[in-house]
N, C-alpha and C positions, 0 to 999 in steps of 0.2 A: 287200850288199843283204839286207836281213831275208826271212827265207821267212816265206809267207802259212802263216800258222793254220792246220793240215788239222782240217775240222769232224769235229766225229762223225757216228754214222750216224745219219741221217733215221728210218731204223727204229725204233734204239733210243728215241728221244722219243715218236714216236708210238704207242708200246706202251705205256710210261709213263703216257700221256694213257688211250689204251683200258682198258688194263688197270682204271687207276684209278675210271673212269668206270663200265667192264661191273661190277657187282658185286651189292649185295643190292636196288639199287633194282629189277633188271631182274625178280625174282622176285617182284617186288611191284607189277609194271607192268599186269599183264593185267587183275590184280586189282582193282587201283585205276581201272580205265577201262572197266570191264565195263561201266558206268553210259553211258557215251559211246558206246560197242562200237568196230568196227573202225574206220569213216572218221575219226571224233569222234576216236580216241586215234590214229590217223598224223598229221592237222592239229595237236595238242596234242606231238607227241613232235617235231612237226617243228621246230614256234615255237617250244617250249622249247632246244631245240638251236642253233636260229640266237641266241637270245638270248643263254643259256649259252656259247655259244663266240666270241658281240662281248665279249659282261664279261669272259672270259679274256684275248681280246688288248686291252683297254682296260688291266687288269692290265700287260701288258707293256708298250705305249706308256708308262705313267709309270713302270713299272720302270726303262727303258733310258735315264732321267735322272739314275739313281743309280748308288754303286757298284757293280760284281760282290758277289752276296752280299746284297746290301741286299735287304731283302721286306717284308711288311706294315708292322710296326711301324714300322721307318724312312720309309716313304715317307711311310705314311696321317698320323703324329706331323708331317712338315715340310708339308706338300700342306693339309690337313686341320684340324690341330690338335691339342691336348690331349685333346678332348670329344669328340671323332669316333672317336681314336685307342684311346681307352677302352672305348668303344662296338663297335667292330671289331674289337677283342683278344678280349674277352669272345665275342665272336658266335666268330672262329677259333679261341678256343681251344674254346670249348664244342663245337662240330662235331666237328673232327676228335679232339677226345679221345673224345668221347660214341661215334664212328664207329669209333675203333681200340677202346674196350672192345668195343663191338658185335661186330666181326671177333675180338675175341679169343674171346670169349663164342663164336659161331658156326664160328669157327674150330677150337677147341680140341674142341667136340663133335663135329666131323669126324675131326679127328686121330684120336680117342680110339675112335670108332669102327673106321675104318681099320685101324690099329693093332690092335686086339683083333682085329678076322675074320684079319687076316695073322698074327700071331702064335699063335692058335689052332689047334688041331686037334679031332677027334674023343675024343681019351685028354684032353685038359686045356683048358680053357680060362683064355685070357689077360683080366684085366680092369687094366688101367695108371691108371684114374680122369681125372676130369676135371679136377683139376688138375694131374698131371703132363701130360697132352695139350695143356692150354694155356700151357704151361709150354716143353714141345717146339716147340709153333708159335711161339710169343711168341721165344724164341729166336733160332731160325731166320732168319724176319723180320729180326730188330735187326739182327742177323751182318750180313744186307746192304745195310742200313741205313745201319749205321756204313761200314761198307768206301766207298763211293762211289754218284751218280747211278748211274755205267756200269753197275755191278753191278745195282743196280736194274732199269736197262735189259735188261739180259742176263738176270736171271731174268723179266722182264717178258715177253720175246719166246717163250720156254718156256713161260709159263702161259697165254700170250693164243693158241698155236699149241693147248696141250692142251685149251684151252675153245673152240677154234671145233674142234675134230677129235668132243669131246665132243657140244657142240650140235649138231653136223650129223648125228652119230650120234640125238638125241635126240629130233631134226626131220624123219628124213627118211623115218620112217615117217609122221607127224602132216601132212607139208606134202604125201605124196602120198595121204592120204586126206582131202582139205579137199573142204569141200558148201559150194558159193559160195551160194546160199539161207541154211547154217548163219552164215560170214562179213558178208554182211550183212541177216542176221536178216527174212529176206523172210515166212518162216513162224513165225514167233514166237509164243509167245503169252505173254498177258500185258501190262502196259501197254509204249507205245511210245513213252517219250519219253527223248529223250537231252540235249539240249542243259540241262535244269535239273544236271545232276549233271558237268559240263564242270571246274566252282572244286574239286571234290573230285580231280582226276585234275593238278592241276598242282603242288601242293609234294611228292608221291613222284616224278614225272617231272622237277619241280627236282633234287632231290637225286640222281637217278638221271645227270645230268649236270656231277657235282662234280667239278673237277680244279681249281682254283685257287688252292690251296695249291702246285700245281708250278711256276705257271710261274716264280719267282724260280729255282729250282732249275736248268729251264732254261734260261733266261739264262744262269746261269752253263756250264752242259754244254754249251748252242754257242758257248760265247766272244763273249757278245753281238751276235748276228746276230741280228737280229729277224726277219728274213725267215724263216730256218730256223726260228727258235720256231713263227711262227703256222704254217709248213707244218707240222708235228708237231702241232701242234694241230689244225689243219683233219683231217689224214691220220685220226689217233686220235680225235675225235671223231664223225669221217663214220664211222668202221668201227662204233662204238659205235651210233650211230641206227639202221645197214645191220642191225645184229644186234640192236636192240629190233623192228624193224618185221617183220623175219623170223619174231620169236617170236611177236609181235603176230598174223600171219599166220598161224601152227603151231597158237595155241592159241586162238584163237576164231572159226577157219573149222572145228574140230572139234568146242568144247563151246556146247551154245547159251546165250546170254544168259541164257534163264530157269533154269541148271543150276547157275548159281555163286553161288547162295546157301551150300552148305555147304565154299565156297574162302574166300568172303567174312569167314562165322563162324568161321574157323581165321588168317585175317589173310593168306591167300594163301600157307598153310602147302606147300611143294611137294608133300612126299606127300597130301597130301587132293585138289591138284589133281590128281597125276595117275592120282589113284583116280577121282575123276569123269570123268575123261578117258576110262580104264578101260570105261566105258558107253556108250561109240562108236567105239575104237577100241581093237586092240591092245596092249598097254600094258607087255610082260612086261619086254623090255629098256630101254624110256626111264626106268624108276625108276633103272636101275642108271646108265646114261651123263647121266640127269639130280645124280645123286649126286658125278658124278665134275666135269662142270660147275659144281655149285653151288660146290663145294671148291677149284677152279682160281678160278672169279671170285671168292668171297671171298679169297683168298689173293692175288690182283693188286689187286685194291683194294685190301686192307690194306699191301700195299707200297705203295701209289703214295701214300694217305692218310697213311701216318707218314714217310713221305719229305716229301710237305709240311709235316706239324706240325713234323718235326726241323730243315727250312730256319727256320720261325717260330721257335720256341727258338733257334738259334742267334741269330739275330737278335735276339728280346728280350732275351736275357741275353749276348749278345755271347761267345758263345762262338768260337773259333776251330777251325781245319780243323788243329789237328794231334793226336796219336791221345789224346790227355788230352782236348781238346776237345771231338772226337766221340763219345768216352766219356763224359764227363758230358751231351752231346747226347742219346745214346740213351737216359741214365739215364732225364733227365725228360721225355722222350717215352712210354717203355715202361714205367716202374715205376707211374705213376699207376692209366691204366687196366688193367695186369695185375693189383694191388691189387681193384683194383674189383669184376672179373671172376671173382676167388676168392673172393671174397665173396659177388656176386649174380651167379650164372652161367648165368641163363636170360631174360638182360633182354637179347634183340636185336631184339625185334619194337618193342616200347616205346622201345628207345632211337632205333631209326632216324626212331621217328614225330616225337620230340622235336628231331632236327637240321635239317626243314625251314623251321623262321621263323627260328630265329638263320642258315640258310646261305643265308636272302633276304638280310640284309646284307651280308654282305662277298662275295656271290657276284655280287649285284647293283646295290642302292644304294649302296654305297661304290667300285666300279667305274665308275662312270657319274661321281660325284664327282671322283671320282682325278684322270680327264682331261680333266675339265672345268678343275679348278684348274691341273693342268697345263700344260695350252695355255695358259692363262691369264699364267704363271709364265715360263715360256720357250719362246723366242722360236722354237724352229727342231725337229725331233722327228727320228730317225734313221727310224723305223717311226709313223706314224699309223693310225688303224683307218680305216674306210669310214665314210662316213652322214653325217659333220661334225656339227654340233649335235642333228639331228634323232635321231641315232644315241643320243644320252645320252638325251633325255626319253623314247626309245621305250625302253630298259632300265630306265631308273629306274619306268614305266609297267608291266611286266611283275615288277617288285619290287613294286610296290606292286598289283599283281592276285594276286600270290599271298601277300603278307602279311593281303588283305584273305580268302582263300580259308582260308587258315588260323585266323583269328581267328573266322570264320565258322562254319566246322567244332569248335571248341574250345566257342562260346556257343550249339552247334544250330540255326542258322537258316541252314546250306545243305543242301541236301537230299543222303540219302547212299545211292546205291543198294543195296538187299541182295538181290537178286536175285527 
């Protein structure tokens, strides 16, 4: 009698998913929803999450009619078509490249900091430049990259433990001096309106909820259990919302509404926020344990995001799992955007703004699609999502609210609060 497949750990995935998800959106969340304030952006990070995490397992239902291994371009090419296919390669490739130079860019300026205060003293100072720093992290990355999911997983579970030990350090002065008056903006002054500025606060809160470049990946790390995929997903992205809503809560039950004008004009630069923070609360130590957070969630995103691009590579270019394979995997995963990033090495603000319309489609409308034609196609499903039909036209709806938010924002005719 054959022995049953022992899964892996539930853990590891859903770290995977967090990790990927907590990263430079959540820095840019407060920011971008000031205009809404606190009730306005819970409702908005809520719905985005529920939407965000049906397109993930709509992902998985037509994944688990293909091989192990098979991911976008296989599925969307047979499901889909030619046109569709071409359409959604470009939107995935675009993202998650535009995303890993991002992280390298942001990444490497961390490193290189780091690195200089530690190797430094008083008799000499260390400076390594920024592109060996990026160079170091870029590295690193690939190394476990290439190795395996598992590996992934396992430094996943380290960086997602150092960035909630960090945040909680970086919150738990801020969430116990909250003025519920401050939180929801009862003394305000200045105008009072929230609801025109709602289409500005949902393509950074899209993207802040990106993991769907993993789930082919795991598919394959549970040996095709779709049950265990969407628990990983559920697990990993509830933890991911539990700690935007948390921050949500730390930093605009302390700064009021009418103060984030000069966070606005910096694009929700962390130090400038928490110099304005600085002006009603203590601030000595959250620069530092915010430093150490920023570093850990970029660094889990950037894993969790090139671990999706590298399943997509493999796949387009039919790469295989043996260490030649993974090798030239890494190459063209890592060489493009590290290129890029020594080049122009201060494009992360810019670049993240650029990855929320191309990641409305294949995060959203090409998801909705998949399983539509899916069902459609074959007759019986291992794993279905919830909602049956109504389920697709409610995501394909929420793709097309935030493509229209965006185009909106790009031709000036949605309003953009600046404090």
């Amino acid at each position: 009698m054959a022995q049953p497949i022992k899964q892996p750990s539930l853990l590891n995935g859903a770290m995977i998913i967090a990790g990927t998800v907590i990263g430079a959106g959540m820095l840019a969340n407060p920011t971008s929803m000031s205009g809404v304030w606190f009730l306005g952006s819970i409702a908005i990070l809520i719905y985005t999450w529920f939407c965000m995490t049906t397109s993930g397992l709509m992902i998985l239902e037509a994944n688990l009619h293909y091989p192990t291994g098979a991911g976008f371009d296989t599925i969307v090419k047979d499901l889909l078509g030619q046109g569709w296919n071409a359409i959604n390669g470009l939107s995935v490739a675009f993202v998650l490249y535009i995303l890993t130079y991002a992280y390298i860019t942001s990444g490497g300026g961390l490193t290189e900091g780091f690195i200089n205060s530690l190797l430094s003293n008083e008799q000499s100072a260390v400076e390594i430049g920024r592109v060996s720093a990026s160079l170091i992290f870029c590295l690193i990355i690939a190394a476990f990259v290439w190795f395996s999911t598992k590996m992934v997983g396992r430094l996943s579970v380290i960086l997602i433990v150092g960035m909630i030990i960090a945040f909680l350090f970086s919150t738990t002065g801020l969430l116990g001096a909250i003025k519920i008056d401050v939180l929801l903006n009862t003394i305000a002054q200045g105008e009072q309106e929230y609801l025109r500025y709602a289409l500005v606060a949902f393509p950074v809160c899209l993207v802040s909820f990106g993991f769907h470049g993993n789930v082919s990946g795991l598919v394959k790390y549970y040996h095709r259990n779709g049950k265990r995929v969407m628990q990983a997903i559920f697990i990993g992205s509830g933890l991911a919302l539990a700690i935007y809503i948390l921050w949500q809560f730390a930093v605009q039950g302390n700064l009021p509404r009418s103060a984030f004008a000069p966070v606005i004009a910096k694009d929700g630069d962390v130090a400038t926020l928490v110099q304005a923070l600085g002006q009603y609360v203590q601030t000595d130590y959250i620069q530092v344990a915010l430093n150490f957070f920023t570093y850990f969630a970029i660094a889990s995103s950037f894993l969790g995001v090139t671990l999706g691009l590298a399943d997509y590579i493999a796949d387009l270019f039919k790469f295989d799992d043996s260490a030649l394979g993974r090798t030239k995997t890494v190459i063209v995963t890592f060489l493009p955007p590290l290129i890029l990033s020594l080049i122009f090495p201060y494009g992360f603000v810019s670049a993240i703004g650029y990855a929320g319309l191309a990641a409305t489609i294949w995060a959203a409308i090409v998801p909705a699609l998949l399983v539509k034609a899916s069902r459609e196609k074959f007759a019986q499903s291992q794993y279905q999502v919830y909602g049956g039909n109504f389920m697709i036209y409610f995501i394909i709806l929420f793709g097309v609210i935030n493509i229209a938010a965006q185009v909106g924002m790009k031709l000036g005719i949605v309003p953009v609060f600046t404090g």
